[in-house]
N, C-alpha and C positions, 0 to 999 in steps of 0.2 A: 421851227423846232419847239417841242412842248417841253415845258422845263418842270422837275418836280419836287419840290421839297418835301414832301411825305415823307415818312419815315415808314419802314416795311418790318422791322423787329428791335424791340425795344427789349434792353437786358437793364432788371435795376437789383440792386444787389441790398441784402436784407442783412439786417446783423442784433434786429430786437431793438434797436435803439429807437427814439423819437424820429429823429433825422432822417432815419433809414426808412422812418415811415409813413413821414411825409413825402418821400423821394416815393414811396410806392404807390401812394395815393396821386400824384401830380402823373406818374408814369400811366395809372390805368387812363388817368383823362386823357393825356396822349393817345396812350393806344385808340382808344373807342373815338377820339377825333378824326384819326390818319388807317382807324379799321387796319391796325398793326395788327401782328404777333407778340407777343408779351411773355418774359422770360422769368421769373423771377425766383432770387437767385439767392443762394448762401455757403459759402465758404467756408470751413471748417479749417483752422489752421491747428495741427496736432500738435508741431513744434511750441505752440505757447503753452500747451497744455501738461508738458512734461514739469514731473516734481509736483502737479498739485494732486489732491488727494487726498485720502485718512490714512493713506497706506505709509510704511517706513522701511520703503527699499530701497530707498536711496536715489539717488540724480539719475534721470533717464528713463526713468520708466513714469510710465504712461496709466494711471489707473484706468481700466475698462469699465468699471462701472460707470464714473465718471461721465468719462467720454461718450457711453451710450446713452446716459440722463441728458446730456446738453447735444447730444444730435437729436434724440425725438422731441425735446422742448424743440430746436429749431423747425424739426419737419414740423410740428402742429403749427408754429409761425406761419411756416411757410403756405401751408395748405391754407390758413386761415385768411391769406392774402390774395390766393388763384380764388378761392371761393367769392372773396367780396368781389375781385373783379370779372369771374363771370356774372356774378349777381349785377355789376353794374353794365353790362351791355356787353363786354369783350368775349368775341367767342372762341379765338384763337390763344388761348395763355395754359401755359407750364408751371411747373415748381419744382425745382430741381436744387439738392442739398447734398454737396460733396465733400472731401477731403482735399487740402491742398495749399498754396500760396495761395493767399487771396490777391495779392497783387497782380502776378499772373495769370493765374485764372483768368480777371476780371477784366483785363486789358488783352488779352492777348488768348488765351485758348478758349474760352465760353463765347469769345464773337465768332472766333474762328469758327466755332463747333456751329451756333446757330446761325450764323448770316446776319449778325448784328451791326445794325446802322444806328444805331441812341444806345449809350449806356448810360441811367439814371442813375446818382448815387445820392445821400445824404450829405450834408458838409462836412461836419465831423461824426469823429467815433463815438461811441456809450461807456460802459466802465470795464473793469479789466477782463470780464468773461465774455462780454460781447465785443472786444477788440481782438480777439484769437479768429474771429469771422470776418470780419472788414477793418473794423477801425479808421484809424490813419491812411490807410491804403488810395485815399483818393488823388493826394496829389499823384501818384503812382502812375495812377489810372489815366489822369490826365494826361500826363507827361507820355505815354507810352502806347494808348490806344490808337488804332488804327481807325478807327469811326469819331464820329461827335461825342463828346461826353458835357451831359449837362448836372451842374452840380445845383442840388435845389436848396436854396435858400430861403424861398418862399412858403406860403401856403398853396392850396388849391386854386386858389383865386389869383392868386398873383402878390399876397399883400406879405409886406415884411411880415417873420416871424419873428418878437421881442427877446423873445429869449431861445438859445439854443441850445439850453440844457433840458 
């Protein structure tokens, strides 16, 4: 019996932070080693986004402007990361930037949706507008996926990173 550890879709989740992208960089090398599928990912949590704004209607509302300046700041993220990693050899990768729990999402209906067997994250979150997208969410993820989850610590190479900020 041939045994295999490859990995066949890799989902890594982006949030703008440092962390998040080194977890993106470390995932394309995967991919293009194991000739994955590559997913890469961001979650938009709206609930953290209630009350902020210039607007003054009070608790619960949602400014729309907002909201649509930091989802197309994410999609350019995003795009700008499917780009580098076909540019580095991956021919099969996505970018997909949704609405949602980032917890769940990321653990539980984004693997479900693509057939993910690695979910790549950063260790920690970035500051309080890039934490409405992932943040914290990792031990979550850990705790609750149904695939491998590797949380990157590292660099590309494998070498400690000194600082995590």
């Amino acid at each position: 019996m041939k045994l295999s550890a490859n990995y066949h879709h890799i989902l890594v989740g982006v949030d703008g932070s440092k962390q998040a992208q080194r977890a993106v960089q470390k995932a394309i090398a995967v991919a293009k080693r194991n000739q994955a599928e590559l997913t890469i990912v961001s979650v938009l949590n709206v609930s953290k986004l209630i009350g902020l704004g210039s607007t003054k209607l009070g608790f619960g509302y949602v400014d729309q402007g907002l909201l649509d300046e930091i989802k197309e700041k994410i999609e350019r993220l995003v795009d700008k990361n499917v780009a580098s990693a076909k540019q580095a050899g991956v021919t099969n990768v996505r970018g997909e930037v949704q609405y949602g729990n980032p917890k769940v999402e990321l653990a539980k209906n984004l693997p479900a949706k693509f057939g993910t067997d690695l979910i790549m994250l950063g260790a920690t979150g970035a500051n309080v507008v890039e934490r409405m997208m992932l943040g914290s969410n990792a031990s979550y993820v850990v705790t609750n996926a149904r695939c491998d989850v590797l949380i990157v610590r590292t660099d590309v190479t494998n070498q400690p990173i000194l600082s995590q900020k």
